[in-house]
N, C-alpha and C positions, 0 to 999 in steps of 0.2 A: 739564787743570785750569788755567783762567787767575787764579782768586782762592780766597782761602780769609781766615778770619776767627778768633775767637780762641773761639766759642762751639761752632764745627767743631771746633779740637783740644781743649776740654776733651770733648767729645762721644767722638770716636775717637783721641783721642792722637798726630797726626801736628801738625808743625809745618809753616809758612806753607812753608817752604823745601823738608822733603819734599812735600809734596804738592804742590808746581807741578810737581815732576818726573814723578807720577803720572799715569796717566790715571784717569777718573774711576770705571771698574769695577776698576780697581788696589785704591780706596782703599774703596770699601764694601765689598764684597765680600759682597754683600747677599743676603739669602735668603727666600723666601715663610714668611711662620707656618709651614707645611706642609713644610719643607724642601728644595723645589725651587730652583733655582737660578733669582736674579732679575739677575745682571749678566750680561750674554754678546750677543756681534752682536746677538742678535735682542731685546732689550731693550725693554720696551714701553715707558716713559719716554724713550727715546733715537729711537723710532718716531713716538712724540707731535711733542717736539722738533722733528724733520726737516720735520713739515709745519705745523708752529707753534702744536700744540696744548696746553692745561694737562695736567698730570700728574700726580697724588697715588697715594699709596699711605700708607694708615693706619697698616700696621702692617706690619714686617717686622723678621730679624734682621742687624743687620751686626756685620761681626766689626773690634773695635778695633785697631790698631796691635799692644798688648800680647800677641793672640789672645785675650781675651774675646768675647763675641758679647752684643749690648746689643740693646733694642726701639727702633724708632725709626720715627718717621715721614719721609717723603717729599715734597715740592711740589713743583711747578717753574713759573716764570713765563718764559715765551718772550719776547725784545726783537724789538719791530716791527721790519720792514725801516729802515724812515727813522730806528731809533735807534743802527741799526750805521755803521762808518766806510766799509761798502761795503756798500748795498744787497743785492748778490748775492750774498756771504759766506757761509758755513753760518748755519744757524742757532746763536744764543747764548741760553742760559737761565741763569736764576739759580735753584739748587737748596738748598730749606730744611730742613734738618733739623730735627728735635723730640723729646723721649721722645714715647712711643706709647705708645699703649692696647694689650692684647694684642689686640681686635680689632673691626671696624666696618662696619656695614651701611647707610652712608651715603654710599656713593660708587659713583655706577654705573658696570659695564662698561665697560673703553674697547677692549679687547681681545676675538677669540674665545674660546672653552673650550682653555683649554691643559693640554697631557695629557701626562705624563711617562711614559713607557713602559720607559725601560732603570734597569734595579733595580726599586727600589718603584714598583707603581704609583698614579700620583695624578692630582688635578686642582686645576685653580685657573682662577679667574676676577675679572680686575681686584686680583688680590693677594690676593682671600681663596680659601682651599683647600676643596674641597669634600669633608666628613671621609666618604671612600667605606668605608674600616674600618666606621665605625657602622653604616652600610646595613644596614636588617635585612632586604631582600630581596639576600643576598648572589649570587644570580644573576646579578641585573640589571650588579652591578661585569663579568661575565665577559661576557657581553651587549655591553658596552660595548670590552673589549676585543675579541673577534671583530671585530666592525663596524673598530674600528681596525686591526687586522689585514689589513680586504679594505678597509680606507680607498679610500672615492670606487665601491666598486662593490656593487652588492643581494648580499647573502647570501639566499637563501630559506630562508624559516621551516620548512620539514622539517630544515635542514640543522642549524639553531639547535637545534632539538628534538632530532634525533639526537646531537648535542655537548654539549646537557644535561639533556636526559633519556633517555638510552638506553634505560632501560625502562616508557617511557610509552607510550601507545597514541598514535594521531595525536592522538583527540578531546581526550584527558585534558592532554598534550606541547601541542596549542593554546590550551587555556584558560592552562597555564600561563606562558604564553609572552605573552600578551596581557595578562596581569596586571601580565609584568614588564616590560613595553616599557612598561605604562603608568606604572609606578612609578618607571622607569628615567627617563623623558620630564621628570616632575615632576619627580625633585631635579634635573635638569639648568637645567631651568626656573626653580625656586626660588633657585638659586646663580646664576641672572643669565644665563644660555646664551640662546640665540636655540632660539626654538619649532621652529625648522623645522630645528633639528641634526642629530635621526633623520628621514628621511624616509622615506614607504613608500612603496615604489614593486611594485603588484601585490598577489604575493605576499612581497615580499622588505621586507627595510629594508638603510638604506642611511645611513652616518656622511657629511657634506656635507662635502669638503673647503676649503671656502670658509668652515667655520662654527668649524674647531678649527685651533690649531696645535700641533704633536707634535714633540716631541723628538726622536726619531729618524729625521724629515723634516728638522729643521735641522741635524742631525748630517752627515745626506749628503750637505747642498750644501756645510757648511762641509768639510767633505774633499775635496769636487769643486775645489774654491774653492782651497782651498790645493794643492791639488797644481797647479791652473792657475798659479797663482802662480810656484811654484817650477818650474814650464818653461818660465817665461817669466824666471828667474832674479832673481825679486825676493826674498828670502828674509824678507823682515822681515814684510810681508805676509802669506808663506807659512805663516813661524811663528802669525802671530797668529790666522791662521784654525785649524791646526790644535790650537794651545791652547783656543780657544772649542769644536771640539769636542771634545777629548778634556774637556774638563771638563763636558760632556752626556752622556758615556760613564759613568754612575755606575753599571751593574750592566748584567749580560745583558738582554736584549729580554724584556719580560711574564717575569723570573726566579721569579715565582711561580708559572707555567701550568708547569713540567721540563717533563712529559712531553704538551703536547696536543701532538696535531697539527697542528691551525689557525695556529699561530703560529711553527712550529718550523723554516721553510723561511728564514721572514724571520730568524729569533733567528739564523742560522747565517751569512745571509748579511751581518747586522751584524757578527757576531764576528768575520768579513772584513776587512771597511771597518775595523775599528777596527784589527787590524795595517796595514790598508794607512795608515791615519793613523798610528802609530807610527813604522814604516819611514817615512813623510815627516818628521816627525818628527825621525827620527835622522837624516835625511840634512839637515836643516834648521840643528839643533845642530852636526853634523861642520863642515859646511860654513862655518861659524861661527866655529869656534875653540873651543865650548862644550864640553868632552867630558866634563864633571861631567852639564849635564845630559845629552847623547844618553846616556850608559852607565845614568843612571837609566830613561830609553824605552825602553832595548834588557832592563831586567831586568823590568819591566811585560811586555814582548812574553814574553819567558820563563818568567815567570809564569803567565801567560794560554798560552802553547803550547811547551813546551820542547823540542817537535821542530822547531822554527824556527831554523835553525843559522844563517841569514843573519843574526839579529838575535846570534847567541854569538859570531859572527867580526866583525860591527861591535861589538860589546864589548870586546872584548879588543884591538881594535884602539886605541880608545878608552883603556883603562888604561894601554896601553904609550904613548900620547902625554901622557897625564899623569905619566906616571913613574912607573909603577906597573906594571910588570910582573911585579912579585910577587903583585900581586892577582889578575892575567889569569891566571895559573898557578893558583892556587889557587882562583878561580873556575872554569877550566876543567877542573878534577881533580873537585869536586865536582859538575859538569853532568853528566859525561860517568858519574859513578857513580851518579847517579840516574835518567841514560838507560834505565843497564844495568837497574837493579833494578827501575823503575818498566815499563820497556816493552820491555827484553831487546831493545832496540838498540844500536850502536856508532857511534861520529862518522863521518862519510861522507869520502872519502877527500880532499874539497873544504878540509873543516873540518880535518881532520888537517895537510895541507898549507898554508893560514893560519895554525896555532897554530904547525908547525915555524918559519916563515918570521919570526909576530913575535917568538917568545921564540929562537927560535938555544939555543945550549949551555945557558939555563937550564933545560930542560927535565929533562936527564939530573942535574943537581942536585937538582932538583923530585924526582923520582919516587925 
């Protein structure tokens, strides 16, 4: 942020001084009507920008300084080359804030269909959400999911039928299935998508990669990205990819579908990548000096898998650097008791050996 004004802080409550120290997804912290996340790397306003395009977004919600969350409108006007002090400079934009309308069908596309996959699933297009809950062919949402699922390749239509209608005959499982691709076609169409999103190919259909962006595509490069980062030992980089995506990580892959099958190979191999982002993560914070935040990473990893001992020995290691070895004891007393109860295991003689090492004599105090 290189300027700010006096109509920006009655707006979000940061003053001229905070906010040049922000960056600019710091300071919105912006959200689609729909509640999908509108700041992060892959930011369509910041996408515009780069190649010098206008930018609007009608309505969205940003959250104030105070943590309210207010409507607000969005613009941005991009500076010609010849208006900068170096021609070849990034691009600079001036970005206008406004109250907003809760919402507006006045502003086309400028983006694919973007599809939220991890937690609720949703969509949005040019910042308005496409309310797929309504849908009263509720299929057609699951339809849409599969196809995202085998993103970029045909599923064939027996396969579809067999996954939702099991007990249909072929004839009866194709009519229905033809109704809901057509239905499914139209809202995608209505809400601004590009006609050729599904495409058939044969007997199959098939979601265009070229036509949506997914959140759990961005999620893998930003992981990919920051771990490149941090082996090449730049850490500030490293961190800021893996913050963009662990703030994409807002729930399990399609957490709606538990139990399909179609989707349960990938839901598993994300819940992966996102310890593997954590564990970057905490090596990002350690490395740092940070160890408020890495011991906050390492209790998420914990959370999420508590037979993850790597991430209970970088914790405690963590406490005992912050002076808090009182804590590490006592968080490790209650890990190790709900090992037992929960999955009638015991610390691995790794862990045992770390925990004697950081805490020494307090242990036999402890117990």
């Amino acid at each position: 942020m290189i300027s700010w004004n006096a109509g920006a802080e009655a707006l979000l409550g940061y003053t001229m001084a905070e906010a040049m120290a922000l960056k600019c997804g710091q300071i919105l912290q912006a959200f689609y009507p729909t509640g999908e996340p509108l700041c992060s790397v892959l930011c369509e306003g910041r996408s515009c920008i780069a190649v010098g395009k206008k930018w609007a977004l009608a309505a969205c919600r940003i959250r104030r300084k105070d943590g309210e969350m207010v409507n607000a409108g969005i613009s941005t006007m991009v500076l010609p080359p010849e208006a900068r002090n170096n021609p070849h400079d990034d691009a600079i934009a001036i970005v206008f804030l406004r109250e907003a309308k809760s919402s507006s069908n006045d502003i086309p596309p400028l983006m694919p269909l973007r599809i939220f996959t991890m937690g609720q699933f949703s969509l949005a297009i040019a910042g308005e959400g496409l309310q797929v809950e309504s849908w009263k062919r509720k299929q057609a949402a699951v339809v849409l999911k599969i196809l995202v699922s085998h993103l970029g390749r045909p599923v064939h239509r027996e396969r579809l039928i067999e996954w939702l209608w099991p007990e249909a005959d072929v004839d009866r499982g194709w009519e229905r299935l033809k109704v809901t691709i057509s239905f499914l076609r139209s809202k995608l169409k209505a809400g601004g998508a590009s006609a050729e999103t599904i495409e058939t190919v044969g007997q199959s259909y098939l979601l265009r990669r070229d036509a949506v962006w997914i959140d759990s595509d961005a999620f893998c490069s930003l992981v990919q990205s920051g771990w490149d980062f941090l082996k090449s030992g730049n850490l500030s980089e490293a961190r800021t990819q893996f913050e963009e995506a662990e703030s994409l990580y807002r729930g399990d892959y399609l957490e709606a579908e538990p139990y399909a099958e179609w989707c349960a190979e990938e839901r598993e191999r994300l819940r992966e990548m996102y310890l593997e982002l954590l564990s970057g993560m905490v090596k990002c914070y350690s490395d740092g000096g940070l160890f408020m935040e890495a011991s906050r990473v390492c209790r998420a990893a914990l959370q999420s898998d508590p037979c993850r001992e790597s991430f209970l020995r970088a914790l405690l290691e963590c406490l005992v650097k912050m002076g808090r070895p009182d804590w590490a004891v006592a968080y490790f007393n209650s890990w190790k008791h709900s090992l037992d109860r929960e999955y009638g295991l015991q610390p691995t003689p790794e862990t045992l050996q770390a925990y004697k090492h950081l805490i020494g004599e307090r242990i036999h105090a402890a117990e």
